[in-house]
C-alpha positions, 0 to 999 in steps of 0.5 A: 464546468459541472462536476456535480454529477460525480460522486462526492464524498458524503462527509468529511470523515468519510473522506479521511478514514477512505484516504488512511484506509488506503494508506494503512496496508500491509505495508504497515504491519510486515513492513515497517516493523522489519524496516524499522529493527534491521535500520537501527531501532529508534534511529530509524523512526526519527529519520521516517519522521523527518520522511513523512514530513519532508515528503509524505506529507508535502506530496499528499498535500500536493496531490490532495490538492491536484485532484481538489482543483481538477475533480478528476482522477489521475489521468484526466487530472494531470491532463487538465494541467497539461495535456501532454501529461495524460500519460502519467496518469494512466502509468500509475493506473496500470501501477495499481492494476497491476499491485491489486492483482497480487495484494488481493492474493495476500489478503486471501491468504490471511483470510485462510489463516484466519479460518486456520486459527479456530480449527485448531491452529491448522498449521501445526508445528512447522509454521514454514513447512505448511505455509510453503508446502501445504498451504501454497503447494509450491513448486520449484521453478516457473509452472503454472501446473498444481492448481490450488482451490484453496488459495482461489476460493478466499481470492474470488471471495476478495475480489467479491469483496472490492466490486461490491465496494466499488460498484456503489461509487464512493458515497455509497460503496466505498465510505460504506466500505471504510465506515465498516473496516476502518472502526474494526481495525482499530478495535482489533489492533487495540486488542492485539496491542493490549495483549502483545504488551502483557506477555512475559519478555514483550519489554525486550522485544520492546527495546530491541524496535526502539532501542536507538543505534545512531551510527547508523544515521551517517548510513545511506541505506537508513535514509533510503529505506526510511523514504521508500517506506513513507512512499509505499506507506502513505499511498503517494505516487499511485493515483490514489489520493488525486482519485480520492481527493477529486470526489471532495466539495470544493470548500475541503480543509486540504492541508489539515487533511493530509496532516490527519490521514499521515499520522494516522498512517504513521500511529498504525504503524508504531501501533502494529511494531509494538505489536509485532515486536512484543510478541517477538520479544515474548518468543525469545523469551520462551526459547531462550534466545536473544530477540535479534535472532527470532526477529530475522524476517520482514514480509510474508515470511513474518505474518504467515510463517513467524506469527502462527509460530507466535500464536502457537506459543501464547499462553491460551486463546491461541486460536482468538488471537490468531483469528483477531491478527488475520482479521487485521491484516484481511480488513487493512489489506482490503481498504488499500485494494479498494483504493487501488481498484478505484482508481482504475475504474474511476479513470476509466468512467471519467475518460470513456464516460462508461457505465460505473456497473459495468465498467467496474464488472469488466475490471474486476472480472479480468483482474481476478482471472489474472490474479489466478496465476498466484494460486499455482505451484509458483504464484509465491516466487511471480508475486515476489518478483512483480512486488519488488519490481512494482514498488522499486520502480514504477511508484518512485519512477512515478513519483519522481516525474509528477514532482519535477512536472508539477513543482518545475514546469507547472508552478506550486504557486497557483498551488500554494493560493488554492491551498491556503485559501481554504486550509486553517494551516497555511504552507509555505517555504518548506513545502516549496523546499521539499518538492522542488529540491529535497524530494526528487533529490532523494527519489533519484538517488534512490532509483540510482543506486537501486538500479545499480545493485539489480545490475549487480546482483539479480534480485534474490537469486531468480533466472535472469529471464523470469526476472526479464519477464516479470520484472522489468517488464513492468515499469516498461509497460506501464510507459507503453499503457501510459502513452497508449491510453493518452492517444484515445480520444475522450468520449463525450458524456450522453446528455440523458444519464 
């Protein structure tokens, strides 16, 4: 079987700074920060290490290796296993059409802030007020009413920004993509690192991350959160790195490669705590309040409401700095969207045998026209709800059942050889223990008690049917695009092309 005539990467280093460009996200810099103080400092970054190492890394290593040993994306990989399997595949393609409809929302806000920073700190004095009522002009309630042009014109310039990417396959779009925003990120977090470091009070911040309170280690919620964190952080689970990994030459290095693209993930994400948590510590310093206090929020809340409250209060350069985070957060956002539409589209060019132009047209077209629904009056609250319920469910849904098809049904071993015969680090006992046992073990016992707490208590206090309509209705379609799509029959490829 020829698989020449798909792209291929052009070199190794483009393959590695595509798969830790789309592992570094915003995920990294509003994520881990917050997941890392409010779970006990120190303590946490040694149960995400464990994480990465009993589960980011074994599960990269195995889907590196997937997409390596079928040349295909997601869907038609997990069928060339098994053909019952194809409906998997095409679940994790939904769950990455559906998270880059609203990640490219987020990205368009930081391009916006971006351009606030040099006029003047736009935002003013009450960083809260702007953001929800100036900027994103919410409303209360679910009405699509109140369009706003100043969310939509950053979002289509995004989208503009992903199908230029896309369209060029992955030599020539997406490597070109990462060899231009991954050497930029890391310019511009050293520069926000050098400077969050050297202002008065960062050492408390400082201390207040790393700090270690090891009570916390006998509590589940730590070993939860540090599991969820390495799964959102390290792209696993969503087809990604077996799309990424399928366009590699067949003689690629895979276990030193999923090594590599981890702990660069995981620098990133001390580099930007660091950040984040000097600055915090230098706001608690000017206002006279203790660190835990101005340290409250994770999320959005934290880049677009306690950041340019940060930038407003540096001694000079105010608007440089807050022009250099934005950028950082805009360039991380965009490589992971890269990743996310790719394989959407790769999945399509691969089982349709479509044109990659105008298949990556069509996609990008009616993603954009969706993600519209978030420059309206309650595009904060829709994205809110779909996040949660995307990165809950359907990514630990998904996860959880390629690890007990491919580690218990199809077996590691015919694996483990492909593997090992062409990486210089061998795998062995702990990798088989990790996927076969410790990983779905955890992943289980997480959606169980995530389960259990939704029923309880509704997410965030929204109406039952929004969370009903938005919500739970995700995981629920994916099943159903999955199983629909694993039903068409595969077109064959025109001889001519």
């Amino acid at each position: 079987m020829s698989h020449h005539h798909r792209g291929q990467w052009g070199t190794r280093a483009g393959f590695i700074l595509a798969a830790i460009g789309s592992a570094v996200g915003l995920g990294n810099i509003w994520r881990f920060p917050y997941m890392v103080a409010s779970n006990g400092g120190g303590a946490f970054m040694i149960v995400f290490l464990i994480a990465m190492l009993t589960a980011g890394i074994p599960i990269m290593i195995l889907e590196f290796s997937i997409g390596h040993k079928t040349h295909k994306s997601a869907p038609g990989a997990l069928k060339a296993l098994n053909p019952s399997w194809e409906w998997l595949g095409w679940l994790q393609v939904f769950t990455c059409f559906a998270i880059v409809i609203y990640y490219s929302v987020i990205i368009a806000w930081s391009l916006s802030y971006g351009l606030f920073s040099i006029q003047g700190l736009k935002w003013g004095t009450d960083t809260a007020g702007f953001f929800t009522n100036e900027y994103l002009k919410l409303q209360s309630g679910f009405s699509l009413g109140n369009f706003n042009i100043g969310v939509a014109i950053p979002l289509i310039i995004v989208w503009v920004i992903i199908l230029i990417s896309v369209i060029g396959g992955v030599k020539d779009g997406i490597e070109k993509a990462n060899k231009i925003f991954m050497p930029l990120l890391a310019v511009l977090v050293v520069i926000i690192l050098i400077r969050g470091i050297t202002l008065p009070g960062a050492l408390s911040g400082l201390d207040y991350m790393f700090k270690p309170d090891f009570s916390k280690l006998t509590n589940p919620k730590i070993w939860i959160d540090a599991y969820g964190q390495v799964f959102y952080s390290m792209s696993v689970a969503f087809g990604i790195m077996i799309t990424y990994s399928s366009y590699l030459p067949d003689d690629s290095d895979i276990a030193n490669n999923a090594f590599m693209t981890g702990f660069a993930d995981t620098s990133f994400s001390l580099f930007a705590g660091i950040t984040v948590f000097s600055i915090i510590g230098y706001m608690a310093h000017s206002q006279g309040k203790a660190v835990a206090d101005v340290a409250g929020s994770g999320g959005i809340g934290l880049a677009f409401i306690v950041f340019p409250e940060a930038i407003n209060s540096l001694p000079g350069l105010n608007g440089i700095f807050g022009l250099v985070f934005f950028l950082v957060l805009s360039f991380a956002g965009l490589t992971s969207a890269i990743s996310l539409a790719e394989v959407v589209i790769s999945s399509f060019i691969d089982k349709f045998h479509f044109n990659r132009k105008k298949v990556s047209i069509i996609i990008i077209v009616i993603q954009g026209a969706i993600s519209m629904i978030y420059a309206t009056g309650s595009g904060l609250s829709i994205l809110d709800i779909v996040d949660a319920f995307v990165n809950n469910y359907n990514i630990v849904v998904s996860g959880l059942i390629e690890i007990i098809l491919v580690a218990w049904v199809y077996k590691l071993g015919s694996f483990k050889e492909t593997i090992n015969a062409v990486s210089e680090f061998k795998i062995g006992v702990w990798w088989d223990f990790c996927l076969k046992f410790l990983t779905p073990i955890f992943l289980a016992v997480m959606l169980s008690l995530k389960l259990i707490n939704d029923f309880k208590t509704p997410y965030s206090g929204y109406p039952t049917w929004a969370l009903i309509a938005l919500g739970w209705s995700m995981p629920v379609i994916a099943f159903i695009v999955g199983i629909l799509f694993a039903k068409f029959k595969d077109r064959q490829p025109k001889i001519n092309n």
